[in-house]
C-alpha positions as semicolon CSV with decimal commas, in nm:
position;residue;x (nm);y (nm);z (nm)
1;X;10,442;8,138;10,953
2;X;10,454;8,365;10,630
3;X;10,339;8,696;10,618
4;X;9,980;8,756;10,486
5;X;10,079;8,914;10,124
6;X;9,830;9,281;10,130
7;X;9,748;9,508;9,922
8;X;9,658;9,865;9,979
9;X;9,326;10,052;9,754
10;X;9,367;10,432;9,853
11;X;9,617;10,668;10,011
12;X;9,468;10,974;10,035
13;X;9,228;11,068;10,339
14;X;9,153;10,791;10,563
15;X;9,372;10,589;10,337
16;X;9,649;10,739;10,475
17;X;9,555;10,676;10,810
18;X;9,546;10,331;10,778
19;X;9,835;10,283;10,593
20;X;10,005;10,496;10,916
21;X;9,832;10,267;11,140
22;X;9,988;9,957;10,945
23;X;10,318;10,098;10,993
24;X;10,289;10,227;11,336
25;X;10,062;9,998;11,509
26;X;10,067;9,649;11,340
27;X;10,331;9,401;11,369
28;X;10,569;9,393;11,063
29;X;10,550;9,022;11,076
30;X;10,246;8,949;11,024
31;X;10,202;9,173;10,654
32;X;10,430;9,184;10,329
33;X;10,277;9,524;10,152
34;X;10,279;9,418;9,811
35;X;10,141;9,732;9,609
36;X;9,931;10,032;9,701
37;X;9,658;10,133;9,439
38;X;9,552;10,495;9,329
39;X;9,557;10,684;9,019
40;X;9,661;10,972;9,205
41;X;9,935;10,785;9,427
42;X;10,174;11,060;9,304
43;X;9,975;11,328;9,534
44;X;9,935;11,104;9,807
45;X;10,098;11,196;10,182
46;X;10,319;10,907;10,182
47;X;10,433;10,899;9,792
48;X;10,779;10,918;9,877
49;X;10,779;10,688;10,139
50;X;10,655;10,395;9,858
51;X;10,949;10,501;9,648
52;X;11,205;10,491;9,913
53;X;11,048;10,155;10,013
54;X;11,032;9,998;9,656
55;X;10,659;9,960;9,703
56;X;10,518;9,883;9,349
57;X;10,189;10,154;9,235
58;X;9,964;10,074;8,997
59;X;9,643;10,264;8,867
60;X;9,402;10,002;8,939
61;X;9,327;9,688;9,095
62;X;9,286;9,497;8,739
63;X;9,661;9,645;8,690
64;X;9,777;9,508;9,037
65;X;9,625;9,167;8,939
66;X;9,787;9,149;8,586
67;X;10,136;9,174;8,766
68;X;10,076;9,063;9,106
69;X;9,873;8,894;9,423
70;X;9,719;8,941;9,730
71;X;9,571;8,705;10,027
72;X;9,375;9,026;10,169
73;X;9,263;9,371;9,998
74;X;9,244;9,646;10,225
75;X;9,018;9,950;10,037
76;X;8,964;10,311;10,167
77;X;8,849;10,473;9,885
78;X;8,540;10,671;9,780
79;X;8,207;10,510;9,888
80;X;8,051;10,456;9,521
81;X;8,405;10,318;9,409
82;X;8,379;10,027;9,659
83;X;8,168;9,779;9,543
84;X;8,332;9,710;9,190
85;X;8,671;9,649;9,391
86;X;8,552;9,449;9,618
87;X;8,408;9,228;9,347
88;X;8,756;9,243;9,181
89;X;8,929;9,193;9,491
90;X;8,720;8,851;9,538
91;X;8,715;8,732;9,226
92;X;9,072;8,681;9,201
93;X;9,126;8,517;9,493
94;X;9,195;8,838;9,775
95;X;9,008;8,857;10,096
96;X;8,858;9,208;10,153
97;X;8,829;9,413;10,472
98;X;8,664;9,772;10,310
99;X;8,613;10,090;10,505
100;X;8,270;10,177;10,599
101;X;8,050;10,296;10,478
102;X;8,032;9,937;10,263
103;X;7,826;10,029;9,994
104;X;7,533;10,277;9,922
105;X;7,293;10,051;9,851
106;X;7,139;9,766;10,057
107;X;7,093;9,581;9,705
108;X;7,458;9,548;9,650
109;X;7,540;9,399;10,005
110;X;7,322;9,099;9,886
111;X;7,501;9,119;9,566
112;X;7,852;9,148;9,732
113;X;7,742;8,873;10,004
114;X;7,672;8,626;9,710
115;X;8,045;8,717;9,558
116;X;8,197;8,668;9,883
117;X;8,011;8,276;9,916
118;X;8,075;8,203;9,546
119;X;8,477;8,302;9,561
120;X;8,494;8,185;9,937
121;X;8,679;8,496;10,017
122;X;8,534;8,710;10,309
123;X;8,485;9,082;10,321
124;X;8,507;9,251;10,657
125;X;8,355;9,582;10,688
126;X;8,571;9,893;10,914
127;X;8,323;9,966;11,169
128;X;8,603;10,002;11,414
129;X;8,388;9,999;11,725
130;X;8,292;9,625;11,589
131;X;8,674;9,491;11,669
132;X;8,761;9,681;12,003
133;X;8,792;9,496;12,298
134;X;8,590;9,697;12,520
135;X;8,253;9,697;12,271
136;X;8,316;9,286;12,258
137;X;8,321;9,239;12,613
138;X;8,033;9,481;12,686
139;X;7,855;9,262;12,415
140;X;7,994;8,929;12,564
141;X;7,813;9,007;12,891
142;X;7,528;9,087;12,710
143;X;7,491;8,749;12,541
144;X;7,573;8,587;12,850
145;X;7,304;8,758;13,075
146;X;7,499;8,925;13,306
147;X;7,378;9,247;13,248
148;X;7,032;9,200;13,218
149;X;6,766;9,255;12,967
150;X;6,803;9,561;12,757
151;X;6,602;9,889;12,849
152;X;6,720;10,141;12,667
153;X;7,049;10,263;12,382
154;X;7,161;10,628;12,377
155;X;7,426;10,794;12,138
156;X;7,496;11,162;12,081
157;X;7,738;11,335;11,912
158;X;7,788;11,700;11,838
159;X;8,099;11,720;11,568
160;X;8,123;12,085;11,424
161;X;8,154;12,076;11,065
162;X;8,268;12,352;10,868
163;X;8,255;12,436;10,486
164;X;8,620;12,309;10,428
165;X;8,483;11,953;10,552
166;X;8,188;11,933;10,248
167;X;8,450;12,098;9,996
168;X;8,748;11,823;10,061
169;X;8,620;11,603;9,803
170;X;8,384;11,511;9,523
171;X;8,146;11,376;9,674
172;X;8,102;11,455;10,079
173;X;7,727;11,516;10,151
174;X;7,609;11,449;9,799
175;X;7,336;11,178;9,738
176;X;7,503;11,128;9,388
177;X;7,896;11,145;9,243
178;X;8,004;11,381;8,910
179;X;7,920;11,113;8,765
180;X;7,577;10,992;8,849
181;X;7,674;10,692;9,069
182;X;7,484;10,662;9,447
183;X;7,687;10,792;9,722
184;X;7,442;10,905;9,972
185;X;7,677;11,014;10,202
186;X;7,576;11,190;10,530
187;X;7,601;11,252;10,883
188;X;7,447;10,921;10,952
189;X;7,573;10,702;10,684
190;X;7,929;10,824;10,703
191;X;8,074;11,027;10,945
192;X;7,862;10,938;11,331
193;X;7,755;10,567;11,161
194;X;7,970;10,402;11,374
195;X;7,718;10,503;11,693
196;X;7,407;10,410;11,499
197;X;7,537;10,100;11,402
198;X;7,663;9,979;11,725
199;X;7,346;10,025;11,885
200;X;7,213;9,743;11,627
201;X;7,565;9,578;11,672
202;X;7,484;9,571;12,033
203;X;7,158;9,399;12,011
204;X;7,258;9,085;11,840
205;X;7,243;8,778;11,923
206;X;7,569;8,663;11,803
207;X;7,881;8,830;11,884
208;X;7,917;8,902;11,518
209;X;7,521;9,004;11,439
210;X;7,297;9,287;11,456
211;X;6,979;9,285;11,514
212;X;6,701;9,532;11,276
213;X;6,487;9,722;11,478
214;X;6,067;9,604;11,526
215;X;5,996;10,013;11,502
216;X;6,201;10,315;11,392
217;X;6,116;10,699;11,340
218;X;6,362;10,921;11,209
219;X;6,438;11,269;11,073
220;X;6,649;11,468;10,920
221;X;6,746;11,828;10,893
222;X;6,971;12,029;10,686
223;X;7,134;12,369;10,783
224;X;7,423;12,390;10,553
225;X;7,433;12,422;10,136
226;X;7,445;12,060;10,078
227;X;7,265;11,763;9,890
228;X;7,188;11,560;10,203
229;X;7,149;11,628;10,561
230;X;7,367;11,758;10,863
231;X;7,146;11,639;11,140
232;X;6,965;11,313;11,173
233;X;6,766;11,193;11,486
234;X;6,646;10,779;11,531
235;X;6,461;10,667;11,771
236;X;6,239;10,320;11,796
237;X;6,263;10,010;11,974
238;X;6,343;9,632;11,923
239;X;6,142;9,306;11,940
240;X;6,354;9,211;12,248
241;X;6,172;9,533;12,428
242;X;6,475;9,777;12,420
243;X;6,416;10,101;12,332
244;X;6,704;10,305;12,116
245;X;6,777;10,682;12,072
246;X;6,996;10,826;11,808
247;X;7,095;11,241;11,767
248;X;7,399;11,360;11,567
249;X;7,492;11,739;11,431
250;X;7,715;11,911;11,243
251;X;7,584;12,217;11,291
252;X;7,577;12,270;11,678
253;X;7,754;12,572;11,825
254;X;7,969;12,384;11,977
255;X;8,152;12,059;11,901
256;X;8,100;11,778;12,140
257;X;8,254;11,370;12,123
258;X;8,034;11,128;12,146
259;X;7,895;11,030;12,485
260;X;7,671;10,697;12,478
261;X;7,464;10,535;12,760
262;X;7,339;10,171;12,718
263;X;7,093;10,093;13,028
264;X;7,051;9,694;13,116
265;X;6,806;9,568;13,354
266;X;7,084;9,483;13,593
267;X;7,347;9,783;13,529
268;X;7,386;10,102;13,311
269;X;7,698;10,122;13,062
270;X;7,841;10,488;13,021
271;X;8,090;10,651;12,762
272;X;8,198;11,010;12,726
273;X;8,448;11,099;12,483
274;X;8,491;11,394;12,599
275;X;8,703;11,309;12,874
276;X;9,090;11,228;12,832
277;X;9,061;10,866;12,872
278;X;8,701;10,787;12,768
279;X;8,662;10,406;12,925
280;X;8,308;10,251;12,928
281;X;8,182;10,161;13,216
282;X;7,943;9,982;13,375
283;X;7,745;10,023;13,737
284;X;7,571;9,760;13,844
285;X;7,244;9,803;14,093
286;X;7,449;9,692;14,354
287;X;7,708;10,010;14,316
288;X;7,991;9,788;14,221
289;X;8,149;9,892;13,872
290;X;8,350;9,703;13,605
291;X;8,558;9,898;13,348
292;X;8,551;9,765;12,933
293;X;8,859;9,952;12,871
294;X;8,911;10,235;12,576
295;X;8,703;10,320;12,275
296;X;8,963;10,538;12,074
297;X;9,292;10,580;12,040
298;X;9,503;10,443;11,686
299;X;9,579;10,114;11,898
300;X;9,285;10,020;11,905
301;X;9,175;10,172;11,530
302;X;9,418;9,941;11,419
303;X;9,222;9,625;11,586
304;X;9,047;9,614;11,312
305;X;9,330;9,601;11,067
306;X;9,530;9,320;11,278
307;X;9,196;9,121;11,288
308;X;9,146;9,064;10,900
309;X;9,536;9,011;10,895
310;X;9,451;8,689;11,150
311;X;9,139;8,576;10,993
312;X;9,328;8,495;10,690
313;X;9,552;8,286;10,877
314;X;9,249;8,148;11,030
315;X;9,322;8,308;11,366
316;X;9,055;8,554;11,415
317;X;8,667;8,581;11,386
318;X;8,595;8,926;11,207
319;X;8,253;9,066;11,369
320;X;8,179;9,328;11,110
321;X;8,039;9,170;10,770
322;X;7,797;9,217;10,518
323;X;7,551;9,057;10,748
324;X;7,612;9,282;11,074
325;X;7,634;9,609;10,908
326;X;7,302;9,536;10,698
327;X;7,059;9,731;10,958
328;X;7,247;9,990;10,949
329;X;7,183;10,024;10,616
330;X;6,855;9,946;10,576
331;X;6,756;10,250;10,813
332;X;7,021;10,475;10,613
333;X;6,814;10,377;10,288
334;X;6,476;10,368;10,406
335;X;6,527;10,734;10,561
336;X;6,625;10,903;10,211
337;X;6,323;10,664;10,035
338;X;6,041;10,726;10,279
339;X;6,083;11,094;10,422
340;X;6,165;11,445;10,319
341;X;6,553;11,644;10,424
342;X;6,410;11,937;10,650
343;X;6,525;12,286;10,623
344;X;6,579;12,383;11,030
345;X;6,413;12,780;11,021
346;X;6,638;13,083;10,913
347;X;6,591;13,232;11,222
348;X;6,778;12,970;11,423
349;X;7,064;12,955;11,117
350;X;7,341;13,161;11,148
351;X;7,720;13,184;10,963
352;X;8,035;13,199;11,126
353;X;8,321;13,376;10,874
354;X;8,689;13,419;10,890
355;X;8,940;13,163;10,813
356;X;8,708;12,893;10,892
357;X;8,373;12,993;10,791
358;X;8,038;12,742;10,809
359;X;7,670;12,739;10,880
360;X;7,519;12,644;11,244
361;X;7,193;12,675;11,435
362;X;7,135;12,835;11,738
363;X;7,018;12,622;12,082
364;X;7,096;12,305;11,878
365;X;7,353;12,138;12,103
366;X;7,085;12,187;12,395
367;X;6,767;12,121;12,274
368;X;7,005;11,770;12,176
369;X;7,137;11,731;12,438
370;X;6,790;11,755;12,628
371;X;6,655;11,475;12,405
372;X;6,954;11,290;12,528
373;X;6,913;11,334;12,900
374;X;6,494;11,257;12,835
375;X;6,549;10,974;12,631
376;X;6,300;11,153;12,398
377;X;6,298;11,277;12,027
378;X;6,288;11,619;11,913
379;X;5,911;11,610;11,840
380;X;5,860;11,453;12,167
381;X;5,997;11,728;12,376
382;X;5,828;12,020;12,175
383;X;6,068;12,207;11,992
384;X;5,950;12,442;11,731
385;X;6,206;12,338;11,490
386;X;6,117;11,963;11,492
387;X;5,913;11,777;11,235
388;X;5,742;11,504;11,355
389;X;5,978;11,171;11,324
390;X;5,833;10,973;11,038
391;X;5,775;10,588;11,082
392;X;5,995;10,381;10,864
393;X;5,914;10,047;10,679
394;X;6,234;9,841;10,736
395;X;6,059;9,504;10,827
396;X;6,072;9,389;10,403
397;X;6,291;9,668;10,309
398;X;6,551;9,535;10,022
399;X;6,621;9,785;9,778
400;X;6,624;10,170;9,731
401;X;6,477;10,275;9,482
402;X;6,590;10,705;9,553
403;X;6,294;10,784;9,336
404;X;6,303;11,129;9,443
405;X;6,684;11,142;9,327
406;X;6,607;11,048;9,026
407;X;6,763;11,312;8,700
C-alpha cells in the first residue's frame, strides 16, 4: 500500500517533538513527509535535518497547497493559530489530527465540526491519553460492565512551573495573543488538560465519547504574574451517579506527576507517575489485579500519531474528535465566563531566585494532596485560602462570550 502523503504545521516546541516521534517511533512505511510549514522553519531544532533531507518549507499552508498535497495535516502550532489551518487543511482535501488544546472557543468546534462534515475530511484532536492502549482497555471494561458502576474520578498533579515556562512564548498563560485573538491558555486548558479531559473521556458511552458532567464547581487561583490562572480545582458529579475530583498546580513547593484513582463499584483503578514504570492498575473486591499497561513513554505518545496515519487508510478509529474533547471545553469556557481568577494570600506566596527563579505558595502540595486523599474540594476541607467553588452552567453552554476580557 502507498504511504499516506503528510504534512507537518510547526517545528518549534512540541512541534519538534512530534516530528522526533515520527522519525523515531513511527514506521517509515507508512508516511512520505511532504513539506513542513513555519515562517520561522529557519530557527527550528531540526532545520538542517529538512535540508539534508530535501524536505520542501514553505511559510504557510496556502503556500504548501499552491505547490503541493497532503492526505493528512498534522498541526502543533500556537492555540489561536489552529482553527484557520485546520479549515485550510480541510478545505483542500487534507485530513487533520491538531494538537490539543483544539481551539479556544467552544463556538469554533461547532464551526470546525461543520467543515470537517462538509469536506468529509476528519480532524483528530492530540489528547494522547485518548489513543493509549491502557486508557482504551480500562474504558473497554467500562463499557462492558466489568468493572462496575462508576463511584468516583480522581486526578492530581503538582508540575512546578517557573518564570522561564510563562516567558517561552507569546502567548503562555495569556487569555489573549499580541494581537487580540483568544488563547485562554492555562493550567487546565493546556498544560494538566489531558487529566481533566480523560475523566469526561472516561465516562462515555462510546469508546470514542465523553460524557458532560450533570453538576460542576470549580475555582481558580493565581500565584504567579500572569493573565490567567496557575491552579484550578473541579469537582461535580455525572448523571450516571459518579462523582469526579480535579486539582492541578504550578505553584506547589514541590513538583509531583500525576497520580489518578478511578473507583468502580466492582474494583478501584490506580496510576502514579511518579514511579519508574507508572502502569494502571486495577484491584478488584476479590484482591485479584489486572494490569492496563503504560501511560507515558514516546511509544506510546506516538499512538496517537500512527492512529491518524491508519485512519486515513481506513484502518483505525481515532477516539479523540471534536465531539469527545467538547466537555472539556465547555468547563474550560464556562470557568473564565462565570467566576472570578483568585489571588491565593501574600502570606502563603513566596519567590524562589537564582538561575531559575518563580513564584510558589507555601502548604500547597498538602493541603492538595489532602483534597485528593478526602475526595473533597478545597472549600470542603476548610482551608483559609479557598474560595468557595462556584457552580457552573454547562447544561446549554455554547459560546463564550469573555465579557470580562473584553478591551
Amino acid at each position: 500500500m502507498e504511504k499516506v502523503k503528510i504534512a507537518f504545521v510547526g517545528t518549534g516546541g512540541y512541534g519538534n517533538y512530534l516530528l522526533g516521534l515520527l522519525e523515531k517511533e513511527v514506521d517509515h512505511d507508512l508516511y512520505d513527509l511532504r513539506a513542513v510549514i513555519d515562517p520561522f522553519v529557519k530557527s527550528a531544532p531540526r532545520y538542517q535535518w529538512f535540508v539534508e533531507n530535501h524536505i520542501p518549507m514553505y511559510d504557510t499552508l496556502e503556500d504548501f497547497y499552491d505547490h503541493d498535497t497532503a492526505e493528512l495535516v498534522f498541526i502543533a502550532t500556537p492555540i489561536h493559530l489552529h482553527k484557520q489551518q485546520c479549515i485550510t487543511a480541510m478545505r483542500h482535501g487534507s485530513h487533520v489530527m491538531c494538537e490539543k488544546p483544539l481551539v479556544p472557543l467552544v463556538q469554533d468546534v461547532y464551526d470546525l465540526k461543520k467543515v470537517s462534515q462538509e469536506t468529509g475530511r476528519f480532524l483528530g484532536v492530540g489528547f494522547q491519553w485518548s489513543f493509549y492502549p491502557s486508557i482504551l482497555a480500562i474504558k473497554e471494561d467500562f463499557l462492558s460492565g466489568k468493572l462496575g458502576k462508576p463511584k468516583m474520578l480522581k486526578s492530581y498533579i503538582a508540575w512546578q512551573r517557573f518564570d522561564s515556562y510563562y516567558g517561552r512564548n507569546g502567548w503562555s498563560a495569556h487569555i489573549r495573543s499580541k494581537n487580540g485573538d483568544w488563547v485562554l491558555d492555562s493550567i487546565v486548558t493546556n498544560a494538566t488538560a489531558h487529566y481533566l479531559h480523560n475523566i469526561f473521556f472516561m465516562m462515555g458511552d462510546t469508546l470514542a465519547g465523553s460524557r458532560l458532567p450533570s453538576v460542576v464547581k470549580t475555582a481558580m487561583y493565581r500565584a504567579k504574574d500572569i493573565e490567567s490562572f496557575d491552579t484550578c480545582v473541579a469537582g461535580g458529579e455525572f448523571d450516571n451517579g459518579a462523582r469526579f475530583i480535579y486539582l492541578a498546580s504550578h505553584s506547589t513547593e514541590i513538583n509531583r506527576d500525576p497520580v489518578i484513582e478511578y473507583e468502580f463499584d466492582n474494583a478501584v483503578v490506580r496510576g502514579d507517575m511518579n514511579q519508574k514504570d507508572s502502569h494502571l492498575v486495577a484491584t478488584f473486591r476479590d484482591g485479584s489485579t489486572k494490569d492496563y499497561g503504560l501511560v507515558n513513554g514516546d511509544s506510546y505518545t506516538a499512538v496517537k500519531l500512527i492512529t491518524a496515519l491508519k485512519a486515513v487508510r481506513g484502518e483505525a478509529q481515532l477516539t479523540s474528535d471534536p465531539d469527545s474533547i467538547l466537555p472539556h471545553l465547555i468547563v474550560c469556557d464556562a470557568m473564565l465566563d462565570q467566576d472570578d481568577i483568585h489571588d491565593f494570600p501574600k502570606d502563603l506566596v513566596y519567590r524562589v531566585e537564582g538561575d531559575n527563579p518563580g513564584t510558589f505558595v507555601h502548604g500547597l502540595y498538602d493541603d492538595l494532596r489532602r483534597c485528593f486523599d478526602d475526595g473533597k474540594l478545597p472549600s470542603e476541607e476548610g482551608f483559609s485560602w479557598a474560595f468557595p467553588e462556584k457552580k457552573l452552567d454547562v447544561a446549554g453552554y455554547r459560546e463564550f462570550k469573555g465579557t470580562k476580557f473584553q478591551k
